[in-house]
Structure formats: structure tokens, C-alpha cells
Backbone as numpy.savetxt, mean C-alpha at the origin, in Angstrom:
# Nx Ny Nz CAx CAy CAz Cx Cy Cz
-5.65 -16.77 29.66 -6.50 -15.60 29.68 -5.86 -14.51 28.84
-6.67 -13.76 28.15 -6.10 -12.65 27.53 -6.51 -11.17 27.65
-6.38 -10.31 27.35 -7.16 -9.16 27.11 -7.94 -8.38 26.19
-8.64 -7.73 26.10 -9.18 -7.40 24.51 -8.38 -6.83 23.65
-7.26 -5.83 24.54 -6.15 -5.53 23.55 -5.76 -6.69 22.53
-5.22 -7.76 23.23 -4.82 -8.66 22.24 -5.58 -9.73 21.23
-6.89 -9.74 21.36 -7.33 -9.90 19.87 -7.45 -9.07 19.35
-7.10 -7.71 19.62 -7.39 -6.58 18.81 -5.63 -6.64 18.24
-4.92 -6.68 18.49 -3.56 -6.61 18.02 -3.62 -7.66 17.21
-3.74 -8.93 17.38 -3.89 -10.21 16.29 -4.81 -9.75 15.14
-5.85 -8.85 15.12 -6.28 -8.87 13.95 -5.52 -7.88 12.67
-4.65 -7.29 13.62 -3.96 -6.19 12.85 -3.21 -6.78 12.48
-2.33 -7.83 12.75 -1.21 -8.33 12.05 -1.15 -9.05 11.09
-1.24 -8.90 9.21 -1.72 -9.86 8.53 0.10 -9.16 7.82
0.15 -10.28 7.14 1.64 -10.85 6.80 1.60 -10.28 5.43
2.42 -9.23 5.03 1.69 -8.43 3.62 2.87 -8.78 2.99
1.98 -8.85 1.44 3.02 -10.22 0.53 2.23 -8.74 -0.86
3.24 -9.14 -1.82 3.18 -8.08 -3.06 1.45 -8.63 -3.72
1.40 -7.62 -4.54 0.00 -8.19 -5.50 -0.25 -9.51 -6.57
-0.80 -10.36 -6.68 -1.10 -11.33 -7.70 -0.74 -10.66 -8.97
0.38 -11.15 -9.90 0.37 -10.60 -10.92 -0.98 -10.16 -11.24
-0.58 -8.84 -11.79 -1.55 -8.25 -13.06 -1.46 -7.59 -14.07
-2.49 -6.73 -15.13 -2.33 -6.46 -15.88 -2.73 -4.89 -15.67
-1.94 -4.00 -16.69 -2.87 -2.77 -16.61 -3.40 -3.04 -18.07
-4.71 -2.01 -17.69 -6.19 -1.87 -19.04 -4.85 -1.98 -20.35
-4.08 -0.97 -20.49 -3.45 -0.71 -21.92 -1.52 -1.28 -21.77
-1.14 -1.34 -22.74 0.54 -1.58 -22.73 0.91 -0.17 -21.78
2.13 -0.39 -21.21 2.59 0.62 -20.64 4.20 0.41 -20.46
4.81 1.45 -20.23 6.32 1.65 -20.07 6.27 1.81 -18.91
8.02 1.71 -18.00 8.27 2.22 -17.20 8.40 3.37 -16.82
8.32 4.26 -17.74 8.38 5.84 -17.64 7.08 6.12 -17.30
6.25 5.74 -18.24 4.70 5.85 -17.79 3.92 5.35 -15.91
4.77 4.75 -15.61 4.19 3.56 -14.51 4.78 5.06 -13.81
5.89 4.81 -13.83 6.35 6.12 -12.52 5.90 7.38 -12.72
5.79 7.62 -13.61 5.04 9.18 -13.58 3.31 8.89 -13.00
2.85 7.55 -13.46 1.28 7.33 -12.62 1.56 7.49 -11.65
2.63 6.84 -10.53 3.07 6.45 -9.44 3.40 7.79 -8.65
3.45 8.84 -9.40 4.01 9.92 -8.50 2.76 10.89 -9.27
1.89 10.97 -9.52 0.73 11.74 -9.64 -0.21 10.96 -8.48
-0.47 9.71 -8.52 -1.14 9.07 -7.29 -0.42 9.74 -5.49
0.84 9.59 -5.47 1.40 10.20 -4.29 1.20 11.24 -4.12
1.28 12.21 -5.27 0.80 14.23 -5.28 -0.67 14.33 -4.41
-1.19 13.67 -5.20 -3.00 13.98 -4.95 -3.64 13.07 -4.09
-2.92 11.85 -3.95 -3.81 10.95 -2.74 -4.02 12.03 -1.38
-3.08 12.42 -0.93 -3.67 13.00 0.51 -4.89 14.07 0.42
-4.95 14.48 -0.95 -5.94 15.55 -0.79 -7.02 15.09 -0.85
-7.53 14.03 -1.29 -8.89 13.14 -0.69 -9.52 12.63 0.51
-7.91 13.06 1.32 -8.19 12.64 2.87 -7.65 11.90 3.50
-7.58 11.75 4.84 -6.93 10.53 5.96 -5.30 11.96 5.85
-4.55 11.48 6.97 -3.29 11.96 7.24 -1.85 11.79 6.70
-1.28 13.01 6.31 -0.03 12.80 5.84 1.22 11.86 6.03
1.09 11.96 7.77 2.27 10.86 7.82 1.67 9.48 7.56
-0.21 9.24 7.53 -0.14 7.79 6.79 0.08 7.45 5.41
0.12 8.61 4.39 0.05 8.46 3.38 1.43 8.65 3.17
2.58 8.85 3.77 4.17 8.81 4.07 4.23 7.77 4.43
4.03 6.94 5.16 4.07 5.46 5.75 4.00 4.63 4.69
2.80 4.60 4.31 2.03 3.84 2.81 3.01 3.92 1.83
3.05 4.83 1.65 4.31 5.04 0.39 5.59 4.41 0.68
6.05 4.48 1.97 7.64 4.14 1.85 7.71 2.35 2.39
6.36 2.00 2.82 5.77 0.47 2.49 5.60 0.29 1.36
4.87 0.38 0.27 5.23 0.16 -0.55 6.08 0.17 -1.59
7.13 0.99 -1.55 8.58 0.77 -1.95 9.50 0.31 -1.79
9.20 -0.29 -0.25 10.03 -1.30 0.32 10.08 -3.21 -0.24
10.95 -3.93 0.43 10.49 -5.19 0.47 9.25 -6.08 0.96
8.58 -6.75 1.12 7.44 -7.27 2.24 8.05 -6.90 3.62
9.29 -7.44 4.15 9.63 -7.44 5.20 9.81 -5.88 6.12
10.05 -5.06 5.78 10.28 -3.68 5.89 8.86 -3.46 5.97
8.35 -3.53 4.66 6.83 -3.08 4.77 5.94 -3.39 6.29
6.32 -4.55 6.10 5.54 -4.94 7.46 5.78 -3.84 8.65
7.17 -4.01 8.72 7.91 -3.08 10.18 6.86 -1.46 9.81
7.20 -1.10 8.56 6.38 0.23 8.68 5.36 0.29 9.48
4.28 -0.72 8.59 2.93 -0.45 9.01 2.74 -0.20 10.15
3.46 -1.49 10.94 3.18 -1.83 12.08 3.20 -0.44 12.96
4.49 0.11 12.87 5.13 0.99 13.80 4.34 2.40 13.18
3.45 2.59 12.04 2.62 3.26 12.03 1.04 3.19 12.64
1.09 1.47 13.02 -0.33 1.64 13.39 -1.26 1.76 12.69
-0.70 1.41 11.43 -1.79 0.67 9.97 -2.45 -0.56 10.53
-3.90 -0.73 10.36 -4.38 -1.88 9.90 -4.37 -2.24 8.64
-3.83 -3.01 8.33 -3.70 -3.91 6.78 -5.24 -4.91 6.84
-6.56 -4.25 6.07 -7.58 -5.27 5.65 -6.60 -6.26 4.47
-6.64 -5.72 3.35 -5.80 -6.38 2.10 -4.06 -6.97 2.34
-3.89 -8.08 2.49 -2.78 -8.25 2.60 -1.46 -7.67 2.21
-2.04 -7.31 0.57 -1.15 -6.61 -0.48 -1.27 -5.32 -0.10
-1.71 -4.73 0.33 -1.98 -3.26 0.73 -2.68 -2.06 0.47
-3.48 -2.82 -0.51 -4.62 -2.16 -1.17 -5.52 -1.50 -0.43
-5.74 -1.94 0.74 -6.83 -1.48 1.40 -6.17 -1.17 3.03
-6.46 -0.22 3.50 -5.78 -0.39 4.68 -6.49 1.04 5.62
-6.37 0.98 6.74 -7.01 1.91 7.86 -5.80 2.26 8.93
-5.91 3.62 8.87 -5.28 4.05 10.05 -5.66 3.60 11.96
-5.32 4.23 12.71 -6.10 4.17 13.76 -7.86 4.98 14.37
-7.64 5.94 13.56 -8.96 6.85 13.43 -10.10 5.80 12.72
-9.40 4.99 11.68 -10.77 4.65 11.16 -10.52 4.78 10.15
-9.61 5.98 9.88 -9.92 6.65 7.85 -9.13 5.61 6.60
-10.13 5.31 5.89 -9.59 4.47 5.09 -8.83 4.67 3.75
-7.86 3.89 3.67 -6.64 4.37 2.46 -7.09 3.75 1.39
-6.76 3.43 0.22 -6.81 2.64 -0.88 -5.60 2.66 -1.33
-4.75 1.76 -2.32 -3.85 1.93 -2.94 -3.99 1.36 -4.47
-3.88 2.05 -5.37 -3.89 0.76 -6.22 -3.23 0.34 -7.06
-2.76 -1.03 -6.97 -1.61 -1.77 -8.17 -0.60 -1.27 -8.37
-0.95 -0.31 -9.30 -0.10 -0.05 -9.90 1.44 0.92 -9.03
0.88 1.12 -7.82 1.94 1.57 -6.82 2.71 0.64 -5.81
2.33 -0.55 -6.00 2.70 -1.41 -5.26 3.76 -2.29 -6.11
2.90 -3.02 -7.25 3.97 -3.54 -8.26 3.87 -3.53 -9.63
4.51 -3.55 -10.69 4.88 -3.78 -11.84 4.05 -4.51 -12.83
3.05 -4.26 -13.65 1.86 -5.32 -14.30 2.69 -6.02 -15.26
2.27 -7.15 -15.34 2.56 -8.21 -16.66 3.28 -7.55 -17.75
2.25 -6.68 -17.94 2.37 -6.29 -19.46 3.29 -4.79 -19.40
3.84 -4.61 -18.66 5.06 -3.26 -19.09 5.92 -3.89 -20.47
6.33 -2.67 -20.60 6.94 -3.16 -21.90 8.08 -1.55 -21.90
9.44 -2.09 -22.30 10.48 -1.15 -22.73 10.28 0.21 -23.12
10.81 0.76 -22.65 10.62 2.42 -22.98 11.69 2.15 -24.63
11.15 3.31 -25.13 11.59 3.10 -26.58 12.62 4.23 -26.69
């Protein structure tokens, strides 16, 4: 026998693994990637959902998978997207992340 808590806890727990390689639209540097990467962190919260999830999110995705996981969890993220693209607090409010904050595309190329 179980309780409803616990299919509700099983659905939250999905095993978050980095993104399928990809590409970004144009060539890009590493200088470029991190400066995207920290204009996305400036301005994501001002679209909405809560600071300490968008603190959570962030220091999950800078982490390893394994860490990441511990974050979420102990934030009380639902992870829809494995990779972390998509994800919900407990309220409901939904995050997005994309790519390019999570990992590294194909096609970076040397700062000159």
C-alpha cells in the first residue's frame, strides 16, 4: 500500500543527465558563451518564478549531474526535462533554461 504522497514524490525524481550535444545558430567562443551565460542569470528572474529557484537552477547547473540532482531535490524542483531545460518549482511556476547554460555546443571554437 502506498500513499499519494509517494507517487507524487516518484514523479519528481527523474535522474538529470547533461544536454544531447548541440550546436549554437552561429560559431562562438568561450568568452562569448559566458558572457550569454551571465546576461541569462541577470534577467531570468525578472520574467518571474522565485529567486532562490533561480539560485538553485543556476548552481545545478554548474554543478556535476550528481550534485545537481542533490540541489534540485532539496529545492523541491520538479525536473519535467531531464537535462533541465524545463523545470517547476512547487507553486507551479515554470522555469526554462536554455543550452547554452547548461553545456558547451559542438561548435565553440578558441578565443583568439
Amino acid at each position: 500500500m502506498g500513499c499519494a504522497g509517494s507517487s507524487q514524490m516518484k514523479g519528481n525524481v527523474k535522474k538529470i543527465r547533461k544536454p544531447k550535444p548541440w550546436k549554437h545558430p552561429q560559431l562562438i567562443t568561450k568568452s562569448q558563451l559566458i558572457q550569454l551565460r551571465e546576461e541569462f542569470w541577470d534577467t531570468a528572474p525578472h520574467y518571474g518564478g522565485r529567486i532562490e529557484i533561480w539560485d538553485a537552477l543556476r548552481a545545478a547547473a554548474e554543478a556535476d549531474p550528481s550534485l545537481a540532482q542533490t540541489i534540485v531535490n532539496d529545492a523541491r524542483i520538479t525536473v519535467q526535462n531531464t537535462d533541465l531545460t524545463v523545470c517547476y518549482d512547487e507553486r507551479g511556476t515554470r522555469y526554462e533554461l536554455p543550452k547554452y547554460v547548461l553545456s558547451e555546443p559542438k561548435n565553440l571554437i578558441q578565443d583568439s
